[in-house]
LOZABA-163781 format. One line per 5 residues: their letters; for each residue x, y negated, z negated of C-alpha. Coordinates in nm, 3 decimals, always signed. Last residue first. Example, Ala and Ser with C-alpha at 12.3 -4.5 7.8 and 13.67 -1.06 7.14 Angstrom:
SA	+1.367/+0.106/-0.714; +1.230/+0.450/-0.780
This chain:
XXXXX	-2.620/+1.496/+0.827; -2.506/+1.168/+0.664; -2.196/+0.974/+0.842; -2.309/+0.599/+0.971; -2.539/+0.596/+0.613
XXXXX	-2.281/+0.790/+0.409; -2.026/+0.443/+0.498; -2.297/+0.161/+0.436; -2.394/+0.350/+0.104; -2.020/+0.412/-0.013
XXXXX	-1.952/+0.042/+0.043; -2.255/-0.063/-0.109; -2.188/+0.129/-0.414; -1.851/-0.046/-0.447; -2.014/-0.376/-0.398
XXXXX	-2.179/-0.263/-0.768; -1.798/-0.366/-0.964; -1.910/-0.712/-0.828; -1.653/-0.886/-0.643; -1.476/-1.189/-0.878
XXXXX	-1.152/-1.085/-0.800; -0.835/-1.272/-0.831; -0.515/-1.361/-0.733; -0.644/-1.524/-0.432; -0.504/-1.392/-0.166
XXXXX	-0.411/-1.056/-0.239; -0.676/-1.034/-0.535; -0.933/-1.090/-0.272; -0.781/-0.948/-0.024; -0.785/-0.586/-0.257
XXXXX	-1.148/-0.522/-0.401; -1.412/-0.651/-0.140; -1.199/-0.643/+0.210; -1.006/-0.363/+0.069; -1.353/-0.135/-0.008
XXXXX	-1.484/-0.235/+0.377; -1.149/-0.137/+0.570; -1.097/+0.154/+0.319; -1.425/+0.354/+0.462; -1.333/+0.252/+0.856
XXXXX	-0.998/+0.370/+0.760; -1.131/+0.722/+0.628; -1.359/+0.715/+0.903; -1.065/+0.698/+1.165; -0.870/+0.919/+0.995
XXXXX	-1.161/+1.208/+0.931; -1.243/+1.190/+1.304; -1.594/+1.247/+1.298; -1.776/+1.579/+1.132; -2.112/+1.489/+0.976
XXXXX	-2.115/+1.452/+0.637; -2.202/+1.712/+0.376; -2.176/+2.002/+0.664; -1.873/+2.192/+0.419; -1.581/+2.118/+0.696
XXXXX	-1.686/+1.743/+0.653; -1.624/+1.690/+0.269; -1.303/+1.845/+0.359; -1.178/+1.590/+0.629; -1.379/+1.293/+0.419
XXXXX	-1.193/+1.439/+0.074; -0.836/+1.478/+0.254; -0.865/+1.083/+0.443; -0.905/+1.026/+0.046; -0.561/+1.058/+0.033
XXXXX	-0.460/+0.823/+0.264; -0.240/+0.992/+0.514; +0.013/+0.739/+0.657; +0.195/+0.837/+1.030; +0.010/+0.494/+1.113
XXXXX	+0.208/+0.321/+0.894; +0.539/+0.394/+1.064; +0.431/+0.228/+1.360; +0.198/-0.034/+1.146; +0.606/-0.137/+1.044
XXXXX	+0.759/-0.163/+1.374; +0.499/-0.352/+1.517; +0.531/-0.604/+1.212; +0.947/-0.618/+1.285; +0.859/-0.688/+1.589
XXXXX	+0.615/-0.949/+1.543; +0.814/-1.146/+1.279; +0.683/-1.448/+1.086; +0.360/-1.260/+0.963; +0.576/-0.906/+0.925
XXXXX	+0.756/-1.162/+0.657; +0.450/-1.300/+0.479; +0.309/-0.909/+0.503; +0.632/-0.757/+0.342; +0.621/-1.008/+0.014
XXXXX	+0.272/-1.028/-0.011; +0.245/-0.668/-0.065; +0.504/-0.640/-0.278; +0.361/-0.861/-0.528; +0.039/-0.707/-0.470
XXXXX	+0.218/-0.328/-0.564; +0.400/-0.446/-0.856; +0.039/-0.654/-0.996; -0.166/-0.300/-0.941; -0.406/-0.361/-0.678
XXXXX	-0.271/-0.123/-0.418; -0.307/+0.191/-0.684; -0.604/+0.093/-0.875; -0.788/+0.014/-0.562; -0.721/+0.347/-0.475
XXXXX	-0.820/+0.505/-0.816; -1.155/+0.300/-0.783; -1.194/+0.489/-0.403; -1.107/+0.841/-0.537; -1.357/+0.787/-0.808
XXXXX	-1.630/+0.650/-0.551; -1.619/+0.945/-0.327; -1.609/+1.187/-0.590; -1.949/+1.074/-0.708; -2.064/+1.048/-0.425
XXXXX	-1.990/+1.413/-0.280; -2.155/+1.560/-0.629; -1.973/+1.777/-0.808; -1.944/+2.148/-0.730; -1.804/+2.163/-0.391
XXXXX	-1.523/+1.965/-0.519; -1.333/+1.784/-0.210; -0.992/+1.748/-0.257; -0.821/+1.426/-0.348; -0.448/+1.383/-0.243
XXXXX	-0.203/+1.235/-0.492; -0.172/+0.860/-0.546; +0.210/+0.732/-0.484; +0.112/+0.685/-0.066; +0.093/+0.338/-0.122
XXXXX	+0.397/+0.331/-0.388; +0.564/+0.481/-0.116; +0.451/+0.215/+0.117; +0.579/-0.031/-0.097; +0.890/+0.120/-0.150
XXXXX	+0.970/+0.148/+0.241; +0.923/-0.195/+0.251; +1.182/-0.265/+0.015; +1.427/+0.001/+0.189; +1.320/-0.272/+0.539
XXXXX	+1.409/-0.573/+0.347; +1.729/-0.437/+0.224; +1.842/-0.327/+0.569; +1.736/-0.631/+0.697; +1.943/-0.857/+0.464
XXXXX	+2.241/-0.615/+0.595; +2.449/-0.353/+0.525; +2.244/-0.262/+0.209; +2.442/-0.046/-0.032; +2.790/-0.125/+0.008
XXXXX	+2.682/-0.416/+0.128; +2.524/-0.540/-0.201; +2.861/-0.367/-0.382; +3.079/-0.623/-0.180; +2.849/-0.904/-0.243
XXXXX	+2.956/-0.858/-0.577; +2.651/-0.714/-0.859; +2.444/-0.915/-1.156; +2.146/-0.855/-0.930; +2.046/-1.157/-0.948
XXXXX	+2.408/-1.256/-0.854; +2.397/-1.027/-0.575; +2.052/-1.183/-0.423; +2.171/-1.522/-0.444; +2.453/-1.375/-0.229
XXXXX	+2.212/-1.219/-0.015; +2.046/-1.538/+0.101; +1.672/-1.558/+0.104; +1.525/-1.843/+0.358; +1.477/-1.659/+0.611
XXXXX	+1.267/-1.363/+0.382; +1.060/-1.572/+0.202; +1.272/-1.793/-0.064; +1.084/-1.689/-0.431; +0.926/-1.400/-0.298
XXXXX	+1.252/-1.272/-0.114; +1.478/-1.350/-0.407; +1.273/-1.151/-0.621; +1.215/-0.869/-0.433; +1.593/-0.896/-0.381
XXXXX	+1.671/-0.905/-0.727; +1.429/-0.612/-0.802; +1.620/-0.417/-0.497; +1.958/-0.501/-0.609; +1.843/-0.407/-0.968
XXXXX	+1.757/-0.094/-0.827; +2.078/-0.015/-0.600; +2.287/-0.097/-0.899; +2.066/+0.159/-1.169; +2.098/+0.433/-0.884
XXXX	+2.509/+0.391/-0.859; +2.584/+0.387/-1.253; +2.330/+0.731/-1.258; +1.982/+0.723/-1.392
């Protein structure tokens, strides 16, 4: 990693860190530089503003979102079975103690500011879960009826995240039974079976 790349990180973990600890009014970028071990100067050099910085860490968590590869559907395994894999490595993913602290970080702040929250579901909704691939394709063969792929792909993740990630979001926790995962599936192949 270059001089440069190693600064902009630890400006990025010090902000992260400054922005949990303060929210995102309260943070103050030359709390952030020292953190960092950096001037102001090089902070700006970087990140022109507080914004700037909270926007590049925002853009990190939905990388990390977007970090597990697309699943294709497998013709030769069984639909359910590939159906709950991709879902535990999902909860994997935006469970994962980097990706909840981020989490909480951008959602406190897109809380507080409206526009900055439109802004944000804006980009999301470009977002391609990977499993949206596995629905699309499990479709194409006749194993579930065709739908919109997207929108059953979110229906799908809006049952698994309200079991497996507010929870832990919330509550740092989860006490959900590993079998609520087979209800999920069920309630989802029941709307969408041929």
């Amino acid at each position: 990693m270059k001089r440069t790349e190693k600064k902009r990180k630890d400006i990025i973990d010090a902000a992260i860190e400054e922005f949990r600890e303060q929210g995102f009014l309260g943070a103050k970028t030359t709390s952030i530089a020292k953190k960092a071990n950096v001037s102001s100067r090089t902070l700006y050099n970087h990140f022109e503003s507080k914004e700037a910085l909270f926007d590049a860490i925002s853009e990190i968590m939905l990388e990390r979102n977007r970090s597990m590869e697309p699943v294709s559907y497998d013709p030769d395994r069984d639909f359910v079975e590939q159906l709950k894999d991709a879902l535990w490595r999902y909860v994997e993913v935006i469970t994962n103690e980097t990706a909840l602290g981020l989490n909480r970080m951008v959602i406190s702040e897109l809380i507080r500011d409206l526009d900055r929250s439109r802004q944000f579901f804006t980009e999301t909704e470009t977002h391609d879960y990977p499993i949206t691939r596995l629905i699309t394709e499990a479709m194409d063969a006749g194993i579930i009826r065709k739908a919109d792929p997207v929108f059953a792909t979110n229906q799908l993740l809006a049952l698994v995240k309200n079991f497996f990630f507010w929870p832990e979001f919330f509550l740092g926790e989860n006490r959900t039974p590993k079998g609520v995962m087979d209800d999920c599936v069920s309630m989802f192949l029941a709307h969408y079976k041929q």
